[in-house]
C-alpha positions as CSV (number, residue, x, y, z in Angstrom):
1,X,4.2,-23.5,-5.7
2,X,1.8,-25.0,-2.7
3,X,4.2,-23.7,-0.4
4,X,3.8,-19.8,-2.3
5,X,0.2,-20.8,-2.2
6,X,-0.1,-21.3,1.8
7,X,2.5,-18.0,2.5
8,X,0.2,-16.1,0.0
9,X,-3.1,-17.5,1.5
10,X,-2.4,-17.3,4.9
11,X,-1.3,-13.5,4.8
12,X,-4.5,-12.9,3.4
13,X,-6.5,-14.1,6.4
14,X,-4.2,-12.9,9.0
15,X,-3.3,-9.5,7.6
16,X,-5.6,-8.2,5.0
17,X,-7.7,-5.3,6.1
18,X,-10.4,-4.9,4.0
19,X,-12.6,-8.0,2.1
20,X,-13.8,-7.0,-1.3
21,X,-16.8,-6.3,0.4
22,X,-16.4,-3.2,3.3
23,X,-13.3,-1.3,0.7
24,X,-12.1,1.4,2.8
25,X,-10.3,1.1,6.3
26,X,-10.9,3.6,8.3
27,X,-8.6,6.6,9.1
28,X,-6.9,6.3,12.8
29,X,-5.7,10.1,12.2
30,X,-8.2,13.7,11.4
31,X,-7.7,15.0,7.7
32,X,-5.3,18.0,9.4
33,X,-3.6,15.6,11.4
34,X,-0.2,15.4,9.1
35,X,0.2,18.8,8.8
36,X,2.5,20.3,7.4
37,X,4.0,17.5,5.4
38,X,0.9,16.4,4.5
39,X,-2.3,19.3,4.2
40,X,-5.5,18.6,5.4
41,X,-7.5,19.4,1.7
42,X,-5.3,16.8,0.2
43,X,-5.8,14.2,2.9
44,X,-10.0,14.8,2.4
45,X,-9.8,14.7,-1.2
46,X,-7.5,11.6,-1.5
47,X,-9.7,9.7,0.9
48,X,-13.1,10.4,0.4
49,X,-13.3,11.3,-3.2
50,X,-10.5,9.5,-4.6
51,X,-10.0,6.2,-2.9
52,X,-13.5,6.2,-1.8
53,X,-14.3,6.4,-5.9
54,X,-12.3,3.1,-6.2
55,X,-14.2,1.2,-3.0
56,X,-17.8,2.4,-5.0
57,X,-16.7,1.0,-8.4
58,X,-15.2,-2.0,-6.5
59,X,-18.2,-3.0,-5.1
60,X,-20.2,-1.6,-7.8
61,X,-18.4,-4.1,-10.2
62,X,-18.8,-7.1,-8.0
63,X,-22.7,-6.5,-7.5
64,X,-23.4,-9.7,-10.1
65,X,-20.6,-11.9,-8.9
66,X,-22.0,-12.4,-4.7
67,X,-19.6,-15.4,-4.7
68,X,-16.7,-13.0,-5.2
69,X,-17.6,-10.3,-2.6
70,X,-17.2,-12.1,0.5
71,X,-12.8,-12.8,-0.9
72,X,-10.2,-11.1,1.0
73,X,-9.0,-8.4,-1.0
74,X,-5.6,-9.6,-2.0
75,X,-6.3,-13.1,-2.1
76,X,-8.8,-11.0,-5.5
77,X,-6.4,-9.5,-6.6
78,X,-3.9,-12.3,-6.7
79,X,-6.1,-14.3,-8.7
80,X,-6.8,-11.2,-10.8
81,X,-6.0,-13.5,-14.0
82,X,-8.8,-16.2,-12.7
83,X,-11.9,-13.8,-12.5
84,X,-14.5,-13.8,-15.2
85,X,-13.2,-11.8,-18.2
86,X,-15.5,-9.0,-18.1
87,X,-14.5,-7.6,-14.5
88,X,-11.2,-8.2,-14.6
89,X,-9.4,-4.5,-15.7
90,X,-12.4,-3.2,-13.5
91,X,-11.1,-5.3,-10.9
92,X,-7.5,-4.7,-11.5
93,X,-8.2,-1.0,-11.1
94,X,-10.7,-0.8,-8.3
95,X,-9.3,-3.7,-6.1
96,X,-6.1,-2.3,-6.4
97,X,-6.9,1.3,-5.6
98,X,-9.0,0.2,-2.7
99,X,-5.6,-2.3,-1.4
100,X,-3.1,0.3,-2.1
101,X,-5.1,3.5,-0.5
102,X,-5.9,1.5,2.2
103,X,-2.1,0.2,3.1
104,X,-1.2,4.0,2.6
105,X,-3.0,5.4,4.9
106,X,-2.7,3.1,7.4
107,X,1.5,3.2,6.9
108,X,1.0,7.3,8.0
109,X,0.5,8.9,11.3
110,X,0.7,12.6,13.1
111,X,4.3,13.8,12.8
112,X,4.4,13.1,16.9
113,X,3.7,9.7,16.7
114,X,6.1,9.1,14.0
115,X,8.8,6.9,15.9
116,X,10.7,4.1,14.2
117,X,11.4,1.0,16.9
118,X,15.1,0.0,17.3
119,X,13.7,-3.5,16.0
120,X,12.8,-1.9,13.1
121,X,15.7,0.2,13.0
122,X,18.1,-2.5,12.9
123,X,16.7,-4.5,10.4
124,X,16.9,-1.4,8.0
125,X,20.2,-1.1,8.7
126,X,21.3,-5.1,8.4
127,X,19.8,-4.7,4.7
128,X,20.5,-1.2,3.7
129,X,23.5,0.2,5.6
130,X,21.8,2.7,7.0
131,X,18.3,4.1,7.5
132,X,19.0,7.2,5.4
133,X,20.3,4.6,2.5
134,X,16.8,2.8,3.0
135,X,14.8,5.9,2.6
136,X,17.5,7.0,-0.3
137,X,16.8,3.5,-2.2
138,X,12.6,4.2,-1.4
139,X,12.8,7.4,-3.0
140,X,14.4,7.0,-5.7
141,X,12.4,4.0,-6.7
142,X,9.6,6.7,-6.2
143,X,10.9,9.1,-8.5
144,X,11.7,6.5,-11.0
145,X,8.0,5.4,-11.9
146,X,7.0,7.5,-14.5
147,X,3.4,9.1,-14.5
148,X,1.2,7.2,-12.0
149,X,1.8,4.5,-9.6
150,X,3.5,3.5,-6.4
151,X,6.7,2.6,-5.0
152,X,6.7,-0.9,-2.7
153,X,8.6,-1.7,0.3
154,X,8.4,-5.7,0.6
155,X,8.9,-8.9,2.6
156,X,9.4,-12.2,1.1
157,X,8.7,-15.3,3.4
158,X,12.1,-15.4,4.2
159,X,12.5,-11.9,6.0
160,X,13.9,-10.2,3.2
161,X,12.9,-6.8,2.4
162,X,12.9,-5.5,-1.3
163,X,11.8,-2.4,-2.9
164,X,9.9,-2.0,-5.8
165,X,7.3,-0.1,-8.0
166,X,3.9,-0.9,-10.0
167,X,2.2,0.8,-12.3
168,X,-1.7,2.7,-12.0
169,X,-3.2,0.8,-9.3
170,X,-1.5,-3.0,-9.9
171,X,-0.2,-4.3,-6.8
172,X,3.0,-6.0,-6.4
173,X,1.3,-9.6,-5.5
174,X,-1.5,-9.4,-8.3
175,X,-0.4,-12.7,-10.7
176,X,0.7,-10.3,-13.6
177,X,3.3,-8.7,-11.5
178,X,5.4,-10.6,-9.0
179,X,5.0,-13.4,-6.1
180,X,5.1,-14.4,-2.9
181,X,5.7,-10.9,-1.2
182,X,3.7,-9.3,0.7
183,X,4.1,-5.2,1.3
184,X,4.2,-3.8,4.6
185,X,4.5,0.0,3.2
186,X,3.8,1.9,0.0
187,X,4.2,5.5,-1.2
188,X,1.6,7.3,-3.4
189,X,3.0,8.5,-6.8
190,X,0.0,9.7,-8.7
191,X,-0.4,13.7,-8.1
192,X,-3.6,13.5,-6.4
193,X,-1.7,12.6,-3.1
194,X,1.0,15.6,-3.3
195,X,0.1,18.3,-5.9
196,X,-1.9,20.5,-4.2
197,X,0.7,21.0,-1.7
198,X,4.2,20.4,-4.1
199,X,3.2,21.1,-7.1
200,X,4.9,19.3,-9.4
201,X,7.8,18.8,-6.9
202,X,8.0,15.2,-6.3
203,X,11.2,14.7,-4.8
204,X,9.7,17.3,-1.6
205,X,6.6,15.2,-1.1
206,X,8.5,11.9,-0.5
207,X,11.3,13.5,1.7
208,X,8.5,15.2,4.0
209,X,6.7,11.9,3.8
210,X,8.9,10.6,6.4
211,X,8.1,12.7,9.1
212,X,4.6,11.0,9.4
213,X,5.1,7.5,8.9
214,X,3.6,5.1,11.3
215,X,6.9,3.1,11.7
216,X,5.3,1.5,14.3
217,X,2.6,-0.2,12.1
218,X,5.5,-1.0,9.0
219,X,7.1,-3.2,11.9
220,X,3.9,-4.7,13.1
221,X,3.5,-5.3,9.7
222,X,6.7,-7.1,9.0
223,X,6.5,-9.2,11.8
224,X,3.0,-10.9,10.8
225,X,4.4,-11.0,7.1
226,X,7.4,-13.5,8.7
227,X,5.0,-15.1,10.7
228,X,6.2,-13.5,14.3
């Protein structure tokens, strides 16, 4: 348990982007800049109406509770069964959907500078076969969360990669879901991040989602998460 405690604790201060207190990263691409796989009018609305929604009720919910504010936000969330009673759904929600918008759009990246690493590459392959199998095993884990949510790729202390899903905006460290992980990429389930552009074709948006993945950042990301 210490030793979960430090892994957990320790990711939080050397990768989380964003305290409970300044929400939303801030995008390293222009809304048009994943077209086509991604269009422009979803990439605005997702951002700064929906997950800018969750950063103003985040904050908006924390306004009473200054000693909270200042918290990395997964080190919040992973406590989300600590906090005082009456914020904690509110928390559970916002937090979450300020964390998991913000690893999303910082996982994606203009179709040109979508380029996996051979480091990256391999490791895919040690654990999955292949990197098709990988991205087989991510999409169907997408496809298989009912209604709204998100599918998780993670790292456990050891190196290990596993995927996973969550529910509505839980995230797969919070203490009602799993532990000691820590995600280096997620996928957007709920239809605000694909409809206007898919409809209610699914299975499209997640095979075009490749094409602008910021591999680049997933195995910067995987390499702080083991400590590298």
């Amino acid at each position: 348990m210490v030793k979960q405690l430090v892994f957990l604790a320790s990711l939080a201060l050397a990768l989380s982007t964003a305290s409970a207190q300044n929400g939303q990263v801030k995008l390293k691409y222009g809304y048009a800049d994943l077209e086509p796989y991604i269009d422009s009018t979803t990439v605005r609305i997702h951002y700064s109406a929906h997950h800018a929604a969750y950063a103003a009720n985040l904050s908006k919910t924390l306004e009473s509770y200054p000693d909270l504010t200042g918290m990395p936000l997964m080190m919040l969330l992973r406590n989300i069964s600590t906090l005082p009673q009456p914020i904690q759904q509110a928390v559970r929600n916002n937090g979450g959907g300020v964390y998991n918008h913000n690893l999303y759009f910082e996982s994606l990246t203009a179709p040109s500078n979508s380029v996996m690493p051979d480091e990256l590459k391999a490791i895919l392959e040690k654990q999955y076969g292949s990197v098709e199998a990988f991205k087989a095993a991510m999409e169907k884990a997408a496809l298989s969360r009912f209604g709204s949510g998100w599918a998780w790729l993670l790292v456990y202390p050891n190196g290990t990669l596993a995927i996973t899903t969550t529910a509505n905006q839980d995230a797969p460290f919070m203490d009602v879901a799993l532990t000691e992980v820590y995600p280096i990429f997620n996928i957007d389930v709920w239809e605000h991040a694909y409809y206007l552009k898919y409809r209610n074709k699914r299975a499209d948006y997640l095979a075009n989602l490749w094409k602008v993945v910021d591999w680049r950042q997933l195995y910067s990301s995987y390499l702080k998460a083991i400590g590298q």
